[in-house]
C-alpha positions in Angstrom: 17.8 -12.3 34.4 15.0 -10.9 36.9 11.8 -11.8 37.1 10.8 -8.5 35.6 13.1 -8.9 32.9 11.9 -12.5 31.7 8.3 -11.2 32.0 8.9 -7.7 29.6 11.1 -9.8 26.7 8.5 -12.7 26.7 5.7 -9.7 26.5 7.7 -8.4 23.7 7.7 -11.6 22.0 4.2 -12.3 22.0 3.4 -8.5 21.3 5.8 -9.3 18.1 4.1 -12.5 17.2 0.6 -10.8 17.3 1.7 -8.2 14.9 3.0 -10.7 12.3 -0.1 -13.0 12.8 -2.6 -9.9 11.5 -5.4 -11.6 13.6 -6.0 -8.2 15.6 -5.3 -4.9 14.5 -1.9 -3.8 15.8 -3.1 -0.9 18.0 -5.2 -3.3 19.7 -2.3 -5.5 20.4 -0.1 -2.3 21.0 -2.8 -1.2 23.8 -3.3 -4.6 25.0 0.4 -5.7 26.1 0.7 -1.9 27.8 -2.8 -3.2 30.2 -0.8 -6.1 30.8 1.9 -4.8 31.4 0.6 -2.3 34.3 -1.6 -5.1 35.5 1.7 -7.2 36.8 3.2 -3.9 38.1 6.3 -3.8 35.5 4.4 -0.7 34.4 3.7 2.1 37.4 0.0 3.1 37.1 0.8 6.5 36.9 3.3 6.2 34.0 0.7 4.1 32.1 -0.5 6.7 29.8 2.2 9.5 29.6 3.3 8.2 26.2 0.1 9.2 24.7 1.2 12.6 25.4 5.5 11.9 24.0 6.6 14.4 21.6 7.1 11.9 19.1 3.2 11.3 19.1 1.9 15.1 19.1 4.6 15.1 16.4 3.3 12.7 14.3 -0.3 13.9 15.0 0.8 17.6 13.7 3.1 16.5 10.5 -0.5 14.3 9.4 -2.7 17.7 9.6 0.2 19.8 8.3 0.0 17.3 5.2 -3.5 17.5 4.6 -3.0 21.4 4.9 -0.6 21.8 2.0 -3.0 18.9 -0.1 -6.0 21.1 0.5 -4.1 24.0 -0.5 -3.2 22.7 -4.0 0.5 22.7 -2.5 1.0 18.6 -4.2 -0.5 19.7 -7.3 1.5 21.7 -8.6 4.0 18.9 -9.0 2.0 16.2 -10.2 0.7 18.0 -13.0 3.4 17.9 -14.9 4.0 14.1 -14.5 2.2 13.5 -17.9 5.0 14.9 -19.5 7.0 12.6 -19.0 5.6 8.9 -19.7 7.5 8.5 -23.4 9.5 5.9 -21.8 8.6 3.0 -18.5 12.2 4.6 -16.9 11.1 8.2 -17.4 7.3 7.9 -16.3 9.0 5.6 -13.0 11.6 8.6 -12.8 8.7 11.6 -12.6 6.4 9.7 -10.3 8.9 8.9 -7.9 10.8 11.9 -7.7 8.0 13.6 -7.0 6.8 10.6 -4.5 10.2 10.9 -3.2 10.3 15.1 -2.7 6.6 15.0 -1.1 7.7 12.2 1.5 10.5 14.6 2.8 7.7 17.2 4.2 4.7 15.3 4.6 3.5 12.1 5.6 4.3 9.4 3.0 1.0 7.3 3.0 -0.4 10.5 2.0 1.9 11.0 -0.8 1.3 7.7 -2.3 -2.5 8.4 -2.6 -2.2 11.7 -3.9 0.0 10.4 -6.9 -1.3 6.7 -6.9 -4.7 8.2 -9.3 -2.2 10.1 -11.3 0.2 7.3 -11.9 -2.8 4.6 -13.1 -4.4 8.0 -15.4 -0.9 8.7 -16.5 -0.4 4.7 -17.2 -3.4 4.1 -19.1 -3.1 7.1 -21.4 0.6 5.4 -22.1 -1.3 2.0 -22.9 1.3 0.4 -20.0 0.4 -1.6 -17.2 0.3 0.4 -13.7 2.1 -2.6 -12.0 5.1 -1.1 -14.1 5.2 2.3 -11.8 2.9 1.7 -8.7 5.5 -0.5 -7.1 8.6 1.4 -7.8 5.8 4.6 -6.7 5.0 3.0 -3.2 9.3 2.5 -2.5 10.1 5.8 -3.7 7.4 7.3 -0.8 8.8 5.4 1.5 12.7 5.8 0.8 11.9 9.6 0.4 10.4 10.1 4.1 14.3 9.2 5.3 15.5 12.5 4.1 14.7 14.1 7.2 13.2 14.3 10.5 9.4 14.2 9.8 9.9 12.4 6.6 8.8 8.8 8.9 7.4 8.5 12.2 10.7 5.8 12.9 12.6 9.2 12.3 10.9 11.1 15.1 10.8 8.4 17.4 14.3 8.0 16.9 15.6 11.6 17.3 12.8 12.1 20.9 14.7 9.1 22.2 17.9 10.3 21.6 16.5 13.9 23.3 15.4 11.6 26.7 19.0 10.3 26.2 21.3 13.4 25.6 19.2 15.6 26.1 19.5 16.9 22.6 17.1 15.6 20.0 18.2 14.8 16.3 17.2 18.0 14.1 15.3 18.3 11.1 18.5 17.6 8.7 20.6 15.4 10.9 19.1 12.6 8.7 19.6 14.0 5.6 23.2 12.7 4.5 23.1 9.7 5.0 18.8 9.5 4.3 19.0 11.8 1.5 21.5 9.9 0.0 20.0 6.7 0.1 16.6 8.1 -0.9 18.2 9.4 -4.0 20.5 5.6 -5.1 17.3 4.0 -4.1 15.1 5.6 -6.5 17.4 5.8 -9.2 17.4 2.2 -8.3 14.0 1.7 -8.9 13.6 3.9 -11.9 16.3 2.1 -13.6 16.7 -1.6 -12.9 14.0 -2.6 -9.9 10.9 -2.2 -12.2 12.4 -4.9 -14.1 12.6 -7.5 -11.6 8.7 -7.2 -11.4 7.3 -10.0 -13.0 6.1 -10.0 -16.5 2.7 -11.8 -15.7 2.2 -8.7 -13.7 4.1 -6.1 -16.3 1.5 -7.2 -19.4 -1.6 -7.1 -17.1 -3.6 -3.8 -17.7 -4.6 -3.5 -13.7 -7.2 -2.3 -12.2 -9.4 -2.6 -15.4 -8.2 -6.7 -15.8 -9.2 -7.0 -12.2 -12.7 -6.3 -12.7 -13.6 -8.8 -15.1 -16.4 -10.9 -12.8 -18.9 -11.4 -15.1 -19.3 -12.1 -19.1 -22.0 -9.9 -19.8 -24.2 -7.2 -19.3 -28.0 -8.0 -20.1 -31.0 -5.9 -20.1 -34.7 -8.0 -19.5 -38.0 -6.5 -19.8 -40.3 -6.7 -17.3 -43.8 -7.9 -19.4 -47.5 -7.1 -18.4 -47.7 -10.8 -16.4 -44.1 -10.8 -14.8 -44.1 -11.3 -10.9 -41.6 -7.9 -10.5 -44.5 -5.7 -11.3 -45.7 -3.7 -8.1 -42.1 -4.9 -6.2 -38.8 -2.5 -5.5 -35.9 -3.3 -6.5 -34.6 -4.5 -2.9 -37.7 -6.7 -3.3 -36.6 -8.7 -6.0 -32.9 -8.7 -4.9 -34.6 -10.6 -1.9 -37.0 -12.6 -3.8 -33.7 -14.1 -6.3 -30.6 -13.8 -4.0 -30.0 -17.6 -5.2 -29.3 -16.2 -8.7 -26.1 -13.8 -7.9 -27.4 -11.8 -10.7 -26.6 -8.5 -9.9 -29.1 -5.0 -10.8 -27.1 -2.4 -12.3 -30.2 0.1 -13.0 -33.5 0.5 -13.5 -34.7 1.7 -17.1 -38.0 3.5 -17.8 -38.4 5.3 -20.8 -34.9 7.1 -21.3 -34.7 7.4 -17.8 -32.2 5.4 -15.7 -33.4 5.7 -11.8 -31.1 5.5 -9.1 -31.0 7.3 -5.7 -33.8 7.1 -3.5 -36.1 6.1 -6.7 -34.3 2.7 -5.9 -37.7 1.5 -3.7 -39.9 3.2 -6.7 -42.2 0.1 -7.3 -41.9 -2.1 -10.6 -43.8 -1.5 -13.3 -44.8 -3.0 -17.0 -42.6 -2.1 -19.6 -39.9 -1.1 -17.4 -35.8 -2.4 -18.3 -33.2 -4.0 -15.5 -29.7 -3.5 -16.4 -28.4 -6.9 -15.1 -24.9 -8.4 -14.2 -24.5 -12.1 -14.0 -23.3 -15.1 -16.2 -25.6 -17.2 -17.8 -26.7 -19.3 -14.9 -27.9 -16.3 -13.0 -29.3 -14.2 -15.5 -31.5 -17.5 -16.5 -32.6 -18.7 -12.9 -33.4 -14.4 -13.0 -35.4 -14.5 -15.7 -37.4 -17.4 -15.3 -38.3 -16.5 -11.0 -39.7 -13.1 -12.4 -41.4 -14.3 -15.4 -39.3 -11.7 -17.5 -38.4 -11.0 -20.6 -34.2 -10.8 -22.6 -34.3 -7.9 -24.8 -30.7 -8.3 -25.2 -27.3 -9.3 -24.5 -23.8 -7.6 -25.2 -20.2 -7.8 -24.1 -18.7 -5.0 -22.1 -16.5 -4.7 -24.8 -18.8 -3.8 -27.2 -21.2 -1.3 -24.7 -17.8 0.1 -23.0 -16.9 0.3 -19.1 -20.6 0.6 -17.3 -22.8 1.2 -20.4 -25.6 -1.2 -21.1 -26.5 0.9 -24.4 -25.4 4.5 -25.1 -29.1 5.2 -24.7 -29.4 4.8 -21.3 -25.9 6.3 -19.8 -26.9 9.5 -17.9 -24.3 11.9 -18.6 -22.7 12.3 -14.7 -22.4 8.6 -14.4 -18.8 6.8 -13.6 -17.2 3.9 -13.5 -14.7 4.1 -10.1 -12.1 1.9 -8.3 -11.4 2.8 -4.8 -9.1 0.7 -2.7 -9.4 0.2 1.3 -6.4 1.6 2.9 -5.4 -0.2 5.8 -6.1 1.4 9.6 -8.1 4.2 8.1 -11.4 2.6 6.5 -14.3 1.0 9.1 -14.9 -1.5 6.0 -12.2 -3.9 7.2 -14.2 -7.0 8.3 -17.3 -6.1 7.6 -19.6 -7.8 5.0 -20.4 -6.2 1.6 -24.1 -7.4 2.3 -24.1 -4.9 4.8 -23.6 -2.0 2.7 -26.7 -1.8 1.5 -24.8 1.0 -1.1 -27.9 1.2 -3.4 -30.6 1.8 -1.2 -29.2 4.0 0.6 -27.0 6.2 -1.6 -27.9 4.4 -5.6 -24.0 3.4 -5.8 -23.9 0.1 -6.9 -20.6 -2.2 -5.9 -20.1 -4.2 -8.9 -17.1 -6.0 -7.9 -14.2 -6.9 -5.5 -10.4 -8.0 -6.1 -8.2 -8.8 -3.2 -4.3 -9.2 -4.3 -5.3 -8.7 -8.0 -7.1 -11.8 -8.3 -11.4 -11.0 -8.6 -13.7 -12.2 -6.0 -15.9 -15.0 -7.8 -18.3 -15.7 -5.0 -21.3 -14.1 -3.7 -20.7 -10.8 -3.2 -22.7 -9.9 -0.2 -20.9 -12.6 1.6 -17.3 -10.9 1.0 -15.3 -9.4 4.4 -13.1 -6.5 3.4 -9.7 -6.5 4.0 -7.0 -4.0 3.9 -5.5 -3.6 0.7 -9.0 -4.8 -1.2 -10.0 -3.1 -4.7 -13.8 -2.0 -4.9 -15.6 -1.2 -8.3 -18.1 1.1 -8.0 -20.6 2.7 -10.4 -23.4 5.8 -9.7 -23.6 9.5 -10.0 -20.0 10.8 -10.0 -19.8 13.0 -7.2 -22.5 10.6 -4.8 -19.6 7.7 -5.8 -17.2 10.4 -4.8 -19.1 11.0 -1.6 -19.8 7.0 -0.7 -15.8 6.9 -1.2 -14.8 9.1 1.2 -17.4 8.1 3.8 -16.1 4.3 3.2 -13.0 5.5 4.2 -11.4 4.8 0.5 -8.8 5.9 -1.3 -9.7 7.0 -5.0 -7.9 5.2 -8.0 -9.5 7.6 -10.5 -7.6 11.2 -11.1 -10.6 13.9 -10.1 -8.6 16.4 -12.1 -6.2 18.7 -10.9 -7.7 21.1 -8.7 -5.7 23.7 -7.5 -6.2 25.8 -4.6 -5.9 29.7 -5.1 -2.6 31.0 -5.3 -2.7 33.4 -1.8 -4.0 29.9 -0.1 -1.1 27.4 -1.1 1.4 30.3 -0.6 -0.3 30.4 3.6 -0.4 27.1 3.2 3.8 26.5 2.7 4.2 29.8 4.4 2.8 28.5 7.8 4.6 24.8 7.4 8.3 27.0 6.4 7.5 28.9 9.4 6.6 26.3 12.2 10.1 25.0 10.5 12.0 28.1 11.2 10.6 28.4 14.4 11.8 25.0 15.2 15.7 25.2 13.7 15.9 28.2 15.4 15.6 26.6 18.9 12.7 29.3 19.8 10.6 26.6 20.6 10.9 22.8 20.2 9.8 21.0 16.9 6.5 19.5 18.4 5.3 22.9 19.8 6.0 24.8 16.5 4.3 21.9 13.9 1.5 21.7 16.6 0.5 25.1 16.5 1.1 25.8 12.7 -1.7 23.3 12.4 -3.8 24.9 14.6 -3.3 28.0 12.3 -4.4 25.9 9.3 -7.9 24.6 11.0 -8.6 28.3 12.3 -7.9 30.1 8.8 -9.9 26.9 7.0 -7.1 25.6 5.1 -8.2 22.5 7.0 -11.5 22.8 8.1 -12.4 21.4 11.6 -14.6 18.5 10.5 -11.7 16.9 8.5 -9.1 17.5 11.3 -9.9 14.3 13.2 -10.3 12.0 10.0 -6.9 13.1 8.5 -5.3 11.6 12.2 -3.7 8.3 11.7 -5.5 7.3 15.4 -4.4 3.2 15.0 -0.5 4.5 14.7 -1.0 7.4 17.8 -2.0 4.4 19.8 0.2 2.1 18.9 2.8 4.8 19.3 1.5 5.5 22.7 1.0 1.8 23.9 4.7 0.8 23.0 6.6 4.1 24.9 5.9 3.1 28.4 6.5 -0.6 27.0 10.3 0.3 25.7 10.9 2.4 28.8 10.2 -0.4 30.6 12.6 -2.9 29.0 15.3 -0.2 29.3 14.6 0.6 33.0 14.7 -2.8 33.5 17.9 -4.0 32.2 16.1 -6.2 29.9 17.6 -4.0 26.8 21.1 -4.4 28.2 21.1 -8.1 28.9 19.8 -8.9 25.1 22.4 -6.4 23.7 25.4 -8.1 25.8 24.0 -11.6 24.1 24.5 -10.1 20.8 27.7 -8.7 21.5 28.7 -11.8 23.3 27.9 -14.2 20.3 29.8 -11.6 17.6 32.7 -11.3 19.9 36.1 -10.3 17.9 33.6 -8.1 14.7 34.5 -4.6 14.6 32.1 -2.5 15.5 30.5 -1.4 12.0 30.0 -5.1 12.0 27.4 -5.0 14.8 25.5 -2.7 13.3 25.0 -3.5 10.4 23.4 -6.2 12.1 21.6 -3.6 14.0 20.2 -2.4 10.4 19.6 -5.8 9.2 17.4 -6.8 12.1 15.6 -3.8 12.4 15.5 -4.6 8.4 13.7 -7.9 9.1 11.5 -6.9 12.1 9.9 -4.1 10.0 8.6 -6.1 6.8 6.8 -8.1 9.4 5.5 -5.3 11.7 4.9 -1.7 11.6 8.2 0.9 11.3 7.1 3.0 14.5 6.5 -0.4 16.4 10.6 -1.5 15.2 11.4 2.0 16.0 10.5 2.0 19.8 11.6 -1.5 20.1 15.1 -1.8 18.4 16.1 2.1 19.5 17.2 1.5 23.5 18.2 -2.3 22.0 20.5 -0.4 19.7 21.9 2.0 22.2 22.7 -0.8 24.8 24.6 -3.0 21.9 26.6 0.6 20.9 27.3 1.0 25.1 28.5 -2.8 25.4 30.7 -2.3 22.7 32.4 1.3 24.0 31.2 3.2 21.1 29.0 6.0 20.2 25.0 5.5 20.1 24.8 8.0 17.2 25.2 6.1 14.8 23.3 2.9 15.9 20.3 4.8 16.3 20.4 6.1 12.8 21.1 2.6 11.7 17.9 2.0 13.3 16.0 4.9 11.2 17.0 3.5 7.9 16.4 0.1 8.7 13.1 0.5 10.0 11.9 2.5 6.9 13.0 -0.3 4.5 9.7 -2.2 4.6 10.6 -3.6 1.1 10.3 -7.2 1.2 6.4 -8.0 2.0 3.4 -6.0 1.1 2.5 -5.9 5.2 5.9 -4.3 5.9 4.4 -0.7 5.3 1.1 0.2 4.4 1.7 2.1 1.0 2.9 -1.7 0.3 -0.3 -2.5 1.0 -2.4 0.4 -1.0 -0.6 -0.6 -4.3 -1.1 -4.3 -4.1 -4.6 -4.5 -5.5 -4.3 -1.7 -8.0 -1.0 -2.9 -9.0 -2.1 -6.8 -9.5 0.8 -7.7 -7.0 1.5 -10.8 -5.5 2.9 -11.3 -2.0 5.9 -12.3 -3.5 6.6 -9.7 -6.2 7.7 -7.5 -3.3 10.9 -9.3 -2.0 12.0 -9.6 -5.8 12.7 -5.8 -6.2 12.8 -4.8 -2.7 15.8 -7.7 -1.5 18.6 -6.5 -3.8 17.1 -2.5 -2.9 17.7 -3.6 0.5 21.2 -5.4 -0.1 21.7 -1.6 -1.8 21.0 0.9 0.7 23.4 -1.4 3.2 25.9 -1.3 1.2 25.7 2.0 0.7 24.6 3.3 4.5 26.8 2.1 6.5 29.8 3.6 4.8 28.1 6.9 4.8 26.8 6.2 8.7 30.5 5.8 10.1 31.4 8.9 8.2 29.1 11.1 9.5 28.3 9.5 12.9 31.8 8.1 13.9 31.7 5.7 15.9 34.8 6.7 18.0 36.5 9.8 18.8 
């Protein structure tokens, strides 16, 4: 091997071993290896930064918008509304959710399928008294098994079908993935609807997740503040400061039949006033007795309900919310809840924290978010609504369906049908016609401007862009080609189907560990070079690579719908392999028949 060649694989490797290891955010890795890269000159400088501008990424960028388009319009809603039909049975309710999961995932992006249903399937759940964990699982694999039905189902799928285009010059089309895709998207959710939800464990099946995740403290207490206490003529942040050695928590300030909240949170203490208090006994004792204050009673949650202290003092637009941290898309990840400051500044309270559906016992201001984290929040509805969205959060609650007017969901599927059209027509190419129907949608407000930049998935455009000029490199190279003739080499005297499906269970493997664009651009030209050392077409390899890389099933980090359910869903990290192994073992078994058929690999 040259020089260069040694230099790109062991970049590759370390670029793969930072992506498992979670200790940077894979776009920073991404962008890192391609500075290194160009640094030792196996990179031109003037090819640095082209593959920020690749089809595949102004694709990906336009199919994001396009999905926040038909969301705004109401498009989704119309589906989901009639999911609470059908919940008489765990099979049916796993049946509705994920077809629809499944049918979404075909047109938009599938991360924001899964959190457009994920609120309807925990409402849906709870009103049939059965656990979430039954369908949020079986909801997140359906998403992700429905985006291989066609070409901007995935970002793998795009990346795959632009390569083959700088190949063949011809690009896969929007259907060219859907029979052997479709096909698998359909066994695999039947799949799930049928058997997988079984093989999640009971532990997690009896558990009534989120609300079981929340239980941090015994009891809510309310104290009086008397005529001598030390509170008097303090704020509330005062007295946080003044007992932070208590970990007794202040729900809500009571005067009269008045609870304040907002900016009445630095209103000064006075006599007679009530604290709504969270904490076990310790705390609310060592609170009590710093203050000089008063217990005027003690009750179990379960006796004042989710949030209420007494039915006296609930203000009538006050809610109880869970809203979990999405990975890539929220700034909370590695910050400190301390830093927050929620209450002062908006009067949300953070009440609690669960991370893999096990609550956080410790001091709340000293938790670091992580992806994947639930957060309990309480206030006004629509300020918690607000703080949400500004977190970057996802909403486990269902707001209700709100449908958009009918003449605005109709321009809404009209623009996306036509940007299609366009596209299968050969007019213009796919990238030019998504890109400019979701132009149409910010001018005519379906999307308006200020949310065009927020629905952009920027960590997966830049790890998309970083990677390119890396995997043109190894091609270029040779490096692609000498790794390929190893492979071959070692399964000398296999037929050819054997190879790939090796192809599919490596890219299989690689993508539970690391994102599906990053195995995408990595195992495609590796594919290729395997189906030229053999003598046989690349067709099919590459759409070996497609599935593969969207069968993220075995780890909660494979994909990050995975990831979104985990909390909500009181998941483990190794519930996933039990459903998602013998769904993998599946769609082989079923793929590669159907790839050979349709792709041949000869002739």
């Amino acid at each position: 091997m040259t020089a260069d060649q040694i230099f790109l694989i062991s970049l590759l490797g370390s670029l793969v071993v930072f992506f498992v290891w979670e200790r940077w955010r894979y776009d920073l890795v991404a962008l890192a290896g391609l500075l290194i890269a160009t640094l030792f000159g196996v990179i031109p400088p003037d090819d640095a930064f082209l593959g920020f501008g690749h089809p595949a990424v102004v694709t990906v960028a336009a199919v994001l918008i396009l999905s926040r388009g038909l969301s705004n319009a109401g498009a989704v809603e119309i589906f989901t509304r009639y999911i609470k039909r059908a919940t008489s049975s765990p099979t049916l309710h796993i049946v509705g959710l994920s077809s629809v999961g499944g049918l979404l995932s075909t047109v938009m992006n599938n991360v924001g399928a899964l959190a457009l249903l994920m609120p309807v399937a925990i409402q849906s759940s709870l009103e049939a008294k059965r656990s979430p964990a039954i369908v949020l699982m079986p909801l997140a694999f359906a998403t992700i098994l429905g985006g291989m039905a066609t070409l901007i189902g995935t970002p793998p799928n795009i990346i795959i079908a632009n390569y083959r285009a700088e190949m063949t010059g011809q690009p896969f089309g929007m259907f060219d993935f859907s029979p052997v895709g479709g096909v698998v998207a359909i066994v695999g959710i039947i799949f799930v609807a049928l058997v997988g939800w079984r093989f999640i464990p009971l532990a997690r099946r009896s558990k009534n997740a989120p609300q079981d995740l929340f239980h941090i403290q015994e009891y809510l207490t309310e104290v009086k503040v008397p005529e001598n206490s030390k509170a008097i003529g303090k704020s509330l942040s005062e007295l946080e400061s003044a007992t932070e050695d208590s970990d007794a928590l202040i729900i809500s300030l009571i005067r009269g039949e008045q609870s304040i909240r907002g900016a009445a949170w630095r209103e000064k203490i006075q006599a007679g006033d009530v604290l709504v208090l969270e904490a076990g006994h310790q705390g609310i004792k060592k609170f009590v007795s710093t203050l000089g204050l008063e217990l005027s009673g003690t009750q179990s949650k379960e006796e004042v309900g989710e949030g209420e202290p007494q039915k006296s003092t609930k203000t009538p637009d006050e809610i109880l919310l869970e809203a979990v941290v999405p990975p890539d898309r929220s700034w909370l990840v590695g910050r400190l809840a301390g830093t927050l400051k929620l209450r002062s500044r908006f009067g949300v309270s953070l009440l609690g924290v669960s991370r893999q559906g096990t609550p956080y016992r410790g001091r709340l201001k000293e938790f670091r978010f992580k992806a994947g984290d639930v957060l309990l929040l309480q206030g006004d509805k629509e300020q918690v609504l607000d703080v949400i969205g500004s977190l970057g959060c996802l909403p486990l609650a269902e707001r209700g369906i709100q449908l958009g007017k009918s003449g605005e969901t109709w321009l809404a599927v009209g623009l996306f049908g036509l940007a299609l059209g366009i596209a299968l027509t050969g007019f213009v190419s796919l990238p030019i016609a998504l890109m400019g129907a979701a132009l149409a949608m910010v001018i005519l407000a379906v999307v308006p401007a200020r949310e065009v930049y927020h629905t952009i998935d920027w960590p997966v455009l830049v790890l998309l862009g970083s990677l390119i000029p890396i995997g043109q490199a190894l091609e270029q190279s040779g490096a692609t080609t000498v790794l390929a003739q190893y492979l071959v080499n070692v399964l000398s005297g296999h037929a050819p189907i054997i190879l790939l499906g090796v192809i599919m269970i490596l890219t299989m493997l690689l993508t539970d560990v690391m994102n599906n664009a990053a195995t995408a651009v990595v195992m495609a030209p590796f594919s290729v070079a395997v189906a030229q050392n053999l003598g046989v077409h690349a067709d099919p390899f590459l759409m070996a690579v497609a599935i593969g890389a969207s069968c993220a099933f075995l780890t909660p980090i494979g994909h990050q719908n995975n990831l979104l359910v985990m909390g909500p869903g009181g998941y483990r990290f190794g519930d996933y392999w039990r459903m998602g192994l013998p769904l993998d073992l599946l769609i082989i078994a079923v793929s590669l028949p159907l790839l050979v058929f349709f792709w041949p690999l000869t002739g």
